[in-house]
DSSP file (Angstrom, degrees, kcal/mol; ACC not computed):
  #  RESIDUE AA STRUCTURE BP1 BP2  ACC     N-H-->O    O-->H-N    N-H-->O    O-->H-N    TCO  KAPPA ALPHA  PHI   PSI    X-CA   Y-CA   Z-CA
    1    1 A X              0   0    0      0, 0.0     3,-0.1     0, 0.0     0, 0.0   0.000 360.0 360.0 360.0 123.4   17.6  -50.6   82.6
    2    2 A X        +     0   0    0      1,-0.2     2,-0.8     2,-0.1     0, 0.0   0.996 360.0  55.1 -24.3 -99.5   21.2  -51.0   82.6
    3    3 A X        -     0   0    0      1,-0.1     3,-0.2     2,-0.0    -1,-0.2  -0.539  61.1-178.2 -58.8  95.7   21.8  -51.2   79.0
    4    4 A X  S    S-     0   0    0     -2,-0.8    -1,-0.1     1,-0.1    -2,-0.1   0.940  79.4  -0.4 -49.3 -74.0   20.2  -48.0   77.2
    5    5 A X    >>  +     0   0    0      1,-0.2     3,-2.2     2,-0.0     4,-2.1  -0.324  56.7 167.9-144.9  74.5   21.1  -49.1   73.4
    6    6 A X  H 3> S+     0   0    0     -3,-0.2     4,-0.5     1,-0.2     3,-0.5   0.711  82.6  61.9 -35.9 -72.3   22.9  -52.3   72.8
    7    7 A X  H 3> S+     0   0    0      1,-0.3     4,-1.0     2,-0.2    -1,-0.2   0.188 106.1  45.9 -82.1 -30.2   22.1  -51.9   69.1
    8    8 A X  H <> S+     0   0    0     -3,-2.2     4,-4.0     2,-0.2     5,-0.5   0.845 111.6  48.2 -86.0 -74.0   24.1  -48.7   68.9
    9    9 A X  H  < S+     0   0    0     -4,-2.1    -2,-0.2    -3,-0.5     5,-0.2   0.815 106.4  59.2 -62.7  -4.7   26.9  -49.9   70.7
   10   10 A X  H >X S+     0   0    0     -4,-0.5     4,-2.7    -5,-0.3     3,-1.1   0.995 111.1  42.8 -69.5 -70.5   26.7  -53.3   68.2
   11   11 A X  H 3X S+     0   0    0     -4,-1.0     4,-3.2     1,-0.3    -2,-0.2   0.747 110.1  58.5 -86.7 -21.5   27.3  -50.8   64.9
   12   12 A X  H 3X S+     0   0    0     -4,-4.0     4,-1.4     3,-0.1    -1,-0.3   0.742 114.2  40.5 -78.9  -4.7   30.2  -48.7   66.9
   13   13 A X  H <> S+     0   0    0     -3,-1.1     4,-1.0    -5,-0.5    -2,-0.2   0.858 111.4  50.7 -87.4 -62.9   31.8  -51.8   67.2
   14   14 A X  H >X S+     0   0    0     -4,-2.7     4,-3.0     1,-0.2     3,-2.7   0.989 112.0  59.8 -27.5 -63.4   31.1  -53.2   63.7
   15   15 A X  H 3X S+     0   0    0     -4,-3.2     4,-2.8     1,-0.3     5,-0.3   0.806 106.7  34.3 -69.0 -28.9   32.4  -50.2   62.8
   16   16 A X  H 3< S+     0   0    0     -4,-1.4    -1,-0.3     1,-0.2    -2,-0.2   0.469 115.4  56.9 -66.9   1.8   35.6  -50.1   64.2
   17   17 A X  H << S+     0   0    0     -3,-2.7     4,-0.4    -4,-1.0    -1,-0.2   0.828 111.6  41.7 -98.9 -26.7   36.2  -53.5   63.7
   18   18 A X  H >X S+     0   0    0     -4,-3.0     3,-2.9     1,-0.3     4,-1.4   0.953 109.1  60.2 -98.4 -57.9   35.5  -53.1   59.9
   19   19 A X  H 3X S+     0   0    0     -4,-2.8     4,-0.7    -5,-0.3    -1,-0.3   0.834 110.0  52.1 -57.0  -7.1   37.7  -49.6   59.8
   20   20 A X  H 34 S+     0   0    0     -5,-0.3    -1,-0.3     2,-0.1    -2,-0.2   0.756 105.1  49.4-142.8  30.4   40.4  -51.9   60.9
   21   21 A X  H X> S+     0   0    0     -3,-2.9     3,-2.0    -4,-0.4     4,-1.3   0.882 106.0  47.3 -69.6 -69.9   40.1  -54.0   58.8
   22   22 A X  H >X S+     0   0    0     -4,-1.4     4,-1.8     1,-0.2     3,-0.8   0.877 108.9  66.2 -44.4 -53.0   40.1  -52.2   55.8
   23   23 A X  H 3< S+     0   0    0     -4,-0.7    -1,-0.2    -5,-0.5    -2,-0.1   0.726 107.2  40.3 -27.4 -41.1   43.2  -50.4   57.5
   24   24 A X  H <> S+     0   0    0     -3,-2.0     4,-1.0     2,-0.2    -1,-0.2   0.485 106.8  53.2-113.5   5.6   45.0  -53.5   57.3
   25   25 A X  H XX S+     0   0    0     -4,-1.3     4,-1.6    -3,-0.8     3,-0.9   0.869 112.6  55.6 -72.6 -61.5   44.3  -55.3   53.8
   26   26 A X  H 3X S+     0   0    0     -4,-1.8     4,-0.8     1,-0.3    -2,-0.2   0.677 109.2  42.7 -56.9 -16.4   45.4  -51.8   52.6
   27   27 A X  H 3> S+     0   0    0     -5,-0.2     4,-1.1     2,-0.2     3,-0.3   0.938 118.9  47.3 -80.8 -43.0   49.0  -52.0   54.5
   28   28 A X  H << S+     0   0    0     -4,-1.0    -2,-0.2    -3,-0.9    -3,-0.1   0.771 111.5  49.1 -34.2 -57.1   49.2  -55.3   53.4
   29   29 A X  H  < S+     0   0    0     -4,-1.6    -1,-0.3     1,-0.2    -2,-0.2   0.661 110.9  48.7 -50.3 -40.8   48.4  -54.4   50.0
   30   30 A X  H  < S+     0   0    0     -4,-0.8    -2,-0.2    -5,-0.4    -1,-0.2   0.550 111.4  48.6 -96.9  -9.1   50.6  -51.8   49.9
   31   31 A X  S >< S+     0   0    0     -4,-1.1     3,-1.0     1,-0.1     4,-0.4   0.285  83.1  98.6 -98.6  -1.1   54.0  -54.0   51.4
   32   32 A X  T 3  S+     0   0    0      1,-0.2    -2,-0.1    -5,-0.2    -1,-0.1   0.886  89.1  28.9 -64.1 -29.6   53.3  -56.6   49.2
   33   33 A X  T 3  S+     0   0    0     -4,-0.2    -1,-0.2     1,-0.1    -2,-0.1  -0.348  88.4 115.5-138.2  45.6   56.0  -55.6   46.5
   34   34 A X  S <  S+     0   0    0     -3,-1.0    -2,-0.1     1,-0.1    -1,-0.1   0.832  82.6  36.8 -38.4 -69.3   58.3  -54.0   49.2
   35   35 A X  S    S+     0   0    0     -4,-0.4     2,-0.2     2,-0.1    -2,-0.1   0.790 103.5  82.4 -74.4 -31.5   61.0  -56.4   48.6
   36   36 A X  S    S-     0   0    0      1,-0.2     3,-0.1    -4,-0.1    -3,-0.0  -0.539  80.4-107.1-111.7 150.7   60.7  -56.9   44.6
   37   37 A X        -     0   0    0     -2,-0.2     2,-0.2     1,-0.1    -1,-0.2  -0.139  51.5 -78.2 -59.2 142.8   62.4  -54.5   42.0
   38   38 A X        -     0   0    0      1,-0.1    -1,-0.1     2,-0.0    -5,-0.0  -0.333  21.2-136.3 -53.6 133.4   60.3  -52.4   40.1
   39   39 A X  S    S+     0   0    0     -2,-0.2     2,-0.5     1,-0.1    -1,-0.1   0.990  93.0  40.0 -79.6 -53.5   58.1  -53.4   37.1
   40   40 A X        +     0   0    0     -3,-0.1     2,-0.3    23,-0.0    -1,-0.1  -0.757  60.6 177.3-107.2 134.7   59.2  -50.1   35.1
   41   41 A X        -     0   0    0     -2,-0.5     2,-0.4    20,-0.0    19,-0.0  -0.985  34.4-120.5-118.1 146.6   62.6  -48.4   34.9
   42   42 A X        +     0   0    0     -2,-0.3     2,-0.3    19,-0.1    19,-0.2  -0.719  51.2 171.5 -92.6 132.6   63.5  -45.3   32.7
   43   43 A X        -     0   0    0     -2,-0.4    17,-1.6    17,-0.2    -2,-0.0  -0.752  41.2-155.9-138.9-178.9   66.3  -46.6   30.2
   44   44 A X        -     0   0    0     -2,-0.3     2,-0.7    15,-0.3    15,-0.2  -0.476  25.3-170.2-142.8  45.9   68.1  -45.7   27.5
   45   45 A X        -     0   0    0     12,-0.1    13,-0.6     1,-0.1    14,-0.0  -0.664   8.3-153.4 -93.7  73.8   69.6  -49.1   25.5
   46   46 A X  E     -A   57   0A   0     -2,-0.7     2,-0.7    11,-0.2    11,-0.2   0.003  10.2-154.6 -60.2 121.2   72.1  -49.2   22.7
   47   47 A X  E     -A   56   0A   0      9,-2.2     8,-2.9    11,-0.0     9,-2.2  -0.919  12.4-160.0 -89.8 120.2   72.1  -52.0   20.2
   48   48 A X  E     -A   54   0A   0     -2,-0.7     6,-0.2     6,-0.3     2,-0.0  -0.801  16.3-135.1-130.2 162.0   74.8  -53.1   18.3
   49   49 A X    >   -     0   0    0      4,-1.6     3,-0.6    -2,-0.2    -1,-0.1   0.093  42.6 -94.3 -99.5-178.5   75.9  -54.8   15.6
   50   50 A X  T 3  S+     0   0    0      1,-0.2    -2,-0.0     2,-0.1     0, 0.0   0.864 128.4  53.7 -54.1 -38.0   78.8  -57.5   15.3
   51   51 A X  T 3  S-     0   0    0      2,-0.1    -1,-0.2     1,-0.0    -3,-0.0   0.540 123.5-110.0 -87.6 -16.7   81.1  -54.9   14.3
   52   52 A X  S <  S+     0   0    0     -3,-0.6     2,-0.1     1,-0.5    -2,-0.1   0.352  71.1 147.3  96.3   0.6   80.1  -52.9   17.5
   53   53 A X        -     0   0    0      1,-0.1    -4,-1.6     2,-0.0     2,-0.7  -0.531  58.1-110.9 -58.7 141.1   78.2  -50.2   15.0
   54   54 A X  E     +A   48   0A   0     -6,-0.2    -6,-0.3     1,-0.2     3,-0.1  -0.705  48.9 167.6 -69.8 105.8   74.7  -48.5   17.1
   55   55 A X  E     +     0   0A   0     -8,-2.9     2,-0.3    -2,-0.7    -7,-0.2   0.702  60.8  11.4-100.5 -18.6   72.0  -50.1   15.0
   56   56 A X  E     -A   47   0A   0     -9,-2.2    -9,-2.2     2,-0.0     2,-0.6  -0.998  58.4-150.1-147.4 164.3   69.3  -49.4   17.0
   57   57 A X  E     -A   46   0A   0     -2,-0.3   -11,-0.2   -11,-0.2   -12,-0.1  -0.883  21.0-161.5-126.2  88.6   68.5  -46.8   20.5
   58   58 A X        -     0   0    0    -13,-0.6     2,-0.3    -2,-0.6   -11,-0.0  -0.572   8.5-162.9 -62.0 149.0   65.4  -48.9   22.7
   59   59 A X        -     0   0    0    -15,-0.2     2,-0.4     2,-0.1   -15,-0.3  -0.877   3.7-164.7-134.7 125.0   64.1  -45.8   24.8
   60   60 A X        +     0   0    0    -17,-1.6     2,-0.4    -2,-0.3   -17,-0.2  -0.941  12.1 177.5 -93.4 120.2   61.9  -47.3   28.0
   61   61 A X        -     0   0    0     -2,-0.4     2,-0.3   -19,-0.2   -19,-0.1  -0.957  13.1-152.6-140.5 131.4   59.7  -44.5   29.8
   62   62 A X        -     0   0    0     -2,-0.4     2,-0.5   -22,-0.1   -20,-0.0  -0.776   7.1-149.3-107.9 145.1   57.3  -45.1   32.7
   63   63 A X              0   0    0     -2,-0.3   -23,-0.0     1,-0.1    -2,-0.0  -0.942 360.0 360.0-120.1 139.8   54.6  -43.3   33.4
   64   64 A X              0   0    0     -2,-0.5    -1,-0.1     0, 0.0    -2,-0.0   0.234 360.0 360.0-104.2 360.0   53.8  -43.3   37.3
């Protein structure tokens, strides 16, 4: 017989076809929001009044 264990080489196949798969949702996944600004930035924001008095200090902090 030729062929020894088709069955074998069937699941080493699967498996590399599935490991590169999963390889490439997850690059995909992870280039998806390449291009777009970041959802959180750490800022600091002064409010003022008509009169140009600080009435209020917004603080923004992201936690990664």
């Amino acid at each position: 017989m030729a062929i020894r264990n088709p069955s074998r080489r069937l699941k080493i196949r699967l498996a590399l076809v599935l490991a590169l798969a999963i390889v490439a949702a997850v690059a995909a996944w992870r280039m998806d929001g390449a291009d777009q600004q970041p959802r959180c930035t750490n800022d600091r924001r002064e409010e003022r009044d008509s009169s140009g008095k600080v009435v209020r200090i917004v603080r923004t902090a992201c936690l990664d």
